[in-house]
C-alpha positions as CSV (number, residue, x, y, z in Angstrom):
1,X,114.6,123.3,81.2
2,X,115.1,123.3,85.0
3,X,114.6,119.7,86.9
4,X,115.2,119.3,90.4
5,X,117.8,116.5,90.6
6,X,120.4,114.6,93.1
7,X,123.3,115.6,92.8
8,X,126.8,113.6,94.2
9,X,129.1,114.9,96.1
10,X,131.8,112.8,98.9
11,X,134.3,109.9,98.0
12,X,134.3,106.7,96.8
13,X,131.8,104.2,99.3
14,X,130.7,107.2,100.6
15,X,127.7,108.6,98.6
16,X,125.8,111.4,100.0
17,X,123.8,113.2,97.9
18,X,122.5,116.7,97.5
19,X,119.2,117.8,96.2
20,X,119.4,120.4,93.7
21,X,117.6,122.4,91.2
22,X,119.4,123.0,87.9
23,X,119.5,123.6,84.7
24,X,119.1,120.2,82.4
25,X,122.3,121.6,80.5
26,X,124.4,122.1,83.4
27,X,126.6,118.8,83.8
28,X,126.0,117.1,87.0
29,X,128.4,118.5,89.1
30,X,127.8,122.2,87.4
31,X,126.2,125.2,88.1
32,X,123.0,125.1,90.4
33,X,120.1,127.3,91.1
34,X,119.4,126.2,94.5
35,X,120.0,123.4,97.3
36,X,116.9,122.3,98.7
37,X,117.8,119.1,100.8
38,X,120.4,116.4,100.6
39,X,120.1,112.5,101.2
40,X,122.4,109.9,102.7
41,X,122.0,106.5,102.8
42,X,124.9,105.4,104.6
43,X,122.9,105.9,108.1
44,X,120.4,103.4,109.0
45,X,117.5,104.2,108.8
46,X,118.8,106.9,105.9
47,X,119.3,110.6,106.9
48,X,116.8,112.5,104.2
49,X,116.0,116.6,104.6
50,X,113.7,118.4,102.1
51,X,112.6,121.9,102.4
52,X,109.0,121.0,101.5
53,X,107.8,124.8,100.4
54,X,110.8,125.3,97.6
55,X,109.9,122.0,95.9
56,X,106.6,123.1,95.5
57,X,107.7,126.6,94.6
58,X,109.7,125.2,91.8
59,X,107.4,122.8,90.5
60,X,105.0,125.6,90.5
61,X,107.5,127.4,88.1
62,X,107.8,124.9,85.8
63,X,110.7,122.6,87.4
64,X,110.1,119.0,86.4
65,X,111.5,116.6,89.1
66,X,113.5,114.0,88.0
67,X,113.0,109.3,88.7
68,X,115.3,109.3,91.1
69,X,114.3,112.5,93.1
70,X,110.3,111.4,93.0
71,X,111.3,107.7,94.4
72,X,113.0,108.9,97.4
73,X,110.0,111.3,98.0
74,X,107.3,108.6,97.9
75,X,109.7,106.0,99.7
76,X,111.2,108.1,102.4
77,X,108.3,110.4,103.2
């Protein structure tokens, strides 16, 4: 199954995040099918970039899109 998920990348205290589509067997950190945006909330107000069109391409293909993902949507956007 693919989701569309954040996925962590930087140091400790230093969180950014990417938003990725995957596979739901692919570990975290693992293999990806595509990068479309990345999140950071270390900025004030939070820095946030989604490319609008491939979300809605993959959920159109069958791409569930995980809590975490849908909360930032709805809160940032």
């Amino acid at each position: 199954m693919v989701v569309i998920r954040l996925q962590r990348r930087g140091t400790k205290k230093a969180p950014p995040h990417r938003i990725v589509v995957a596979d739901r067997a692919h570990a975290q950190r693992g293999r990806v099918l595509e990068t479309i945006g990345h999140y950071d909330p270390s900025f004030e107000p939070p820095h946030f970039v989604l490319d609008e069109s491939r979300m809605v391409f993959w959920v159109s293909s069958g791409a569930r899109v995980s809590e975490a993902v849908s909360r930032l949507v709805k809160r940032l956007k």
